[in-house]
C-alpha positions in Angstrom: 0.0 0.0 0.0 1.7 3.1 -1.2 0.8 7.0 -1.5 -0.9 8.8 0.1 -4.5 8.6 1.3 -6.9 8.9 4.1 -7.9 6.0 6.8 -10.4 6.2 9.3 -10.4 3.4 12.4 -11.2 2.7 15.3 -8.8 0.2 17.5 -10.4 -2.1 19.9 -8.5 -4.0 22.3 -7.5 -5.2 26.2 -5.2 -3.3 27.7 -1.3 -4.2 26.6 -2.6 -5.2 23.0 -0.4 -2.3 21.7 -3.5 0.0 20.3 -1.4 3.0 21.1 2.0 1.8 19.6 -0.2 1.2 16.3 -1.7 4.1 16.1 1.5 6.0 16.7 2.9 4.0 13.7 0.4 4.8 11.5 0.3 8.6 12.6 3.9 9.0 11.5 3.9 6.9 8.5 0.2 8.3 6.8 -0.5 11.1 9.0 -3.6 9.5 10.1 -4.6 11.6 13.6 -4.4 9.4 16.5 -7.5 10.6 18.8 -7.3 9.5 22.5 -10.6 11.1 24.3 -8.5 11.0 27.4 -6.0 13.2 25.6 -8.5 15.4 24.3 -10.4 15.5 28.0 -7.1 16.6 29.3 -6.5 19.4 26.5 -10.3 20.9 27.3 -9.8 20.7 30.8 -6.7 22.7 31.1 -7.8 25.2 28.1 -10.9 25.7 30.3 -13.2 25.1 27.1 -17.3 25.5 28.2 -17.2 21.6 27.4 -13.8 21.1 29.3 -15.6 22.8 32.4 -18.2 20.8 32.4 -16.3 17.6 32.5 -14.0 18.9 35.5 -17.1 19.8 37.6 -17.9 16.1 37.4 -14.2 15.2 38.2 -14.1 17.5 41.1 -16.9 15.8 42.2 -15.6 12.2 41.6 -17.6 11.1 39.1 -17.3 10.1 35.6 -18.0 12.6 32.8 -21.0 12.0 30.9 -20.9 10.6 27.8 -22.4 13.6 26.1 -19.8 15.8 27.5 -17.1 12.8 25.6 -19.3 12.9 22.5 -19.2 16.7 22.4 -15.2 17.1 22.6 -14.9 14.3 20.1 -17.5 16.5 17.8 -14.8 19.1 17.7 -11.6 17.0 17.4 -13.0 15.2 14.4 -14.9 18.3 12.6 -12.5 19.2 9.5 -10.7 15.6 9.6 -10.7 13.0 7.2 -7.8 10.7 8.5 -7.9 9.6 11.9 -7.2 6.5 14.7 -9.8 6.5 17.4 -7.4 4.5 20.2 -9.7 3.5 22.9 -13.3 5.1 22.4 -15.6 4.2 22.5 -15.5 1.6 25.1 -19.3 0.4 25.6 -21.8 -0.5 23.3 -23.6 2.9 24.2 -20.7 5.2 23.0 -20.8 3.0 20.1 -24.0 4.0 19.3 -23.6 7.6 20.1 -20.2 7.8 18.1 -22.0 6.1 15.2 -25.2 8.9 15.3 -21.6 11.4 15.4 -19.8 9.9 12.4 -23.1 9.9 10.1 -23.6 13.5 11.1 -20.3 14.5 10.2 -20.4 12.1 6.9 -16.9 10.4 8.0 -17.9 6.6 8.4 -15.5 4.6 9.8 -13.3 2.1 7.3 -12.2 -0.3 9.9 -12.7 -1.2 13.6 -9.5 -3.5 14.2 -9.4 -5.8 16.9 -6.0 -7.0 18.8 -6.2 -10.3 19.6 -4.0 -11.5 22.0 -4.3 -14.1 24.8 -4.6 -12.7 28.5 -1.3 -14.7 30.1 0.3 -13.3 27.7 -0.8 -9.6 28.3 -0.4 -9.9 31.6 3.2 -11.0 30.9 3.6 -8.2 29.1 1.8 -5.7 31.7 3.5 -6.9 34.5 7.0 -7.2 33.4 7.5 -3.3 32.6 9.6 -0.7 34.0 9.9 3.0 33.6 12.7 5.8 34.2 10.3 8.6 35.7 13.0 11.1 34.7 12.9 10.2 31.0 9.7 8.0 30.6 11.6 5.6 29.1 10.0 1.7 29.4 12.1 -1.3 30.0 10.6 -5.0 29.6 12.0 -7.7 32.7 11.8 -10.1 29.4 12.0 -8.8 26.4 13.7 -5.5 26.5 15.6 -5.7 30.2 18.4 -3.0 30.8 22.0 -4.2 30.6 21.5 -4.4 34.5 18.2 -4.9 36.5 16.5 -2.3 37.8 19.0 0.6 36.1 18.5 2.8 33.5 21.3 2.0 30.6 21.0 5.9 29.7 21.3 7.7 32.6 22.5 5.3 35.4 19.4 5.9 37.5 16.7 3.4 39.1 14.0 1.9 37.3 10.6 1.8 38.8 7.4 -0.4 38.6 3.7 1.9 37.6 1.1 1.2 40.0 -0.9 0.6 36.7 2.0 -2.3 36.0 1.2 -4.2 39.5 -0.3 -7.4 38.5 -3.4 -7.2 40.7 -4.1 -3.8 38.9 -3.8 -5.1 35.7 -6.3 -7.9 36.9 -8.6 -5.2 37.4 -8.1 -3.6 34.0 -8.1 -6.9 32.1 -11.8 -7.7 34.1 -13.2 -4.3 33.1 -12.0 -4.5 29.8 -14.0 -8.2 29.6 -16.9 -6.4 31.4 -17.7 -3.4 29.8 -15.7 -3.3 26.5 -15.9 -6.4 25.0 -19.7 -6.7 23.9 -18.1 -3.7 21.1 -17.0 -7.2 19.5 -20.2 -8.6 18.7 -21.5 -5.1 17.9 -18.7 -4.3 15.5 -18.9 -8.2 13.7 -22.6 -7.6 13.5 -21.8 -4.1 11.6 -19.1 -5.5 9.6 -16.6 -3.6 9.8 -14.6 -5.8 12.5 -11.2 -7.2 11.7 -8.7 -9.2 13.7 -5.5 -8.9 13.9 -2.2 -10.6 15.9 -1.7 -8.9 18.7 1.2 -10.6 19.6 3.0 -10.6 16.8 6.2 -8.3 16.0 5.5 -4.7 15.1 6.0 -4.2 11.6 4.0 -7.9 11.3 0.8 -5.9 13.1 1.5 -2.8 11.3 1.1 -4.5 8.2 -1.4 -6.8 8.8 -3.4 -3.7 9.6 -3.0 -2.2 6.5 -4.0 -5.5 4.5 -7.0 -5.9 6.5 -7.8 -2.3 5.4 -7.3 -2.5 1.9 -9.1 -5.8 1.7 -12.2 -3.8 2.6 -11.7 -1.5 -0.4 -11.9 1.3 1.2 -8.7 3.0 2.2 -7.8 4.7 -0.9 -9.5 7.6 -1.3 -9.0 9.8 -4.4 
């Protein structure tokens, strides 16, 4: 797949399928936006947008933001677009719906939903087993990318530490909400047809691709 042209998908995955390394790939290789709502929650938040205000008087308060108030930010984000990576919205069947009513209103149907399959011993191999330079943000793997010594940054020298979200009976949690709540967009997305699977597990450029196969195959990424 070669030159350019515009691709609009949604990814759908559990957590440590690699959505956001993905989308990243695909930003910087066919400039394809990659839209996080909790990205674009933070940016209205601390611009102090009407919307953005909205949403932090429900934060203060401790609850979750409506999904009106989600659906309204993503309104504005997508308005003008015609290439983008929806990475992790919607994640119930409901903000399916809604974003579905939103992308026929703004006449940019979706190509793709991809799905990363991957199994979850596996992901929670993968979850588990990272560590992080807080100075730097740089990620470390216990298995497949260690440091040259355990628990030290090869870069700077300094320690390595272990996210909260990393602890393995936190990324219990995140795997069983995911199963909850998010996977039901499965069936919803099959019966819609535009679902696709791909290897979560496999190397990179092997996802990367198989992406982009899976998008062509539908015969609709190419757009004059």
């Amino acid at each position: 797949m070669t030159g350019k042209f515009a691709m609009r998908l949604e990814f759908l995955g559990p957590p440590g399928a690699g959505k956001g390394t993905q989308a990243k790939a695909l930003e910087e290789k066919f400039g394809a936006a990659q839209i996080s709502t909790g990205d674009i929650l933070r940016t209205n938040v601390a611009a102090g947008t009407p919307l953005g205000l909205k949403a932090k008087s429900y934060m203060d308060a401790g609850g979750l933001v409506p999904d009106d108030v989600i659906i309204g930010m993503m309104e504005t984000e997508l308005a003008g677009r015609n290439s983008f990576i929806l990475d992790g919205f919607p994640r119930t069947v409901a903000q399916a719906e809604a974003l579905d009513a939103l992308l026929a209103k703004l006449g940019l149907p979706l190509d793709a939903v991809v799905l990363f399959d991957a199994e979850r011993q596996a992901l929670i191999s993968r979850l588990t087993g990272r560590w992080t330079n807080p100075r730097t943000g740089r990620t470390y793997h216990a298995e497949y990318d260690p440091p040259r010594v355990a628990g030290i940054d090869d870069e700077d020298g300094g320690p390595l530490v272990q996210r909260k979200d990393d602890s393995l009976e936190v990324v219990l949690e995140r795997l069983d909400t995911y199963d909850e709540k998010t996977a039901p967009l499965v069936e919803y997305y099959a019966n819609s047809g535009l679902l696709v699977r791909v290897d979560a597990l496999a190397a990179i450029e092997e996802v990367t691709a198989e992406i982009l196969a899976a998008v062509e195959a539908r015969s609709k990424a190419v757009r004059p």
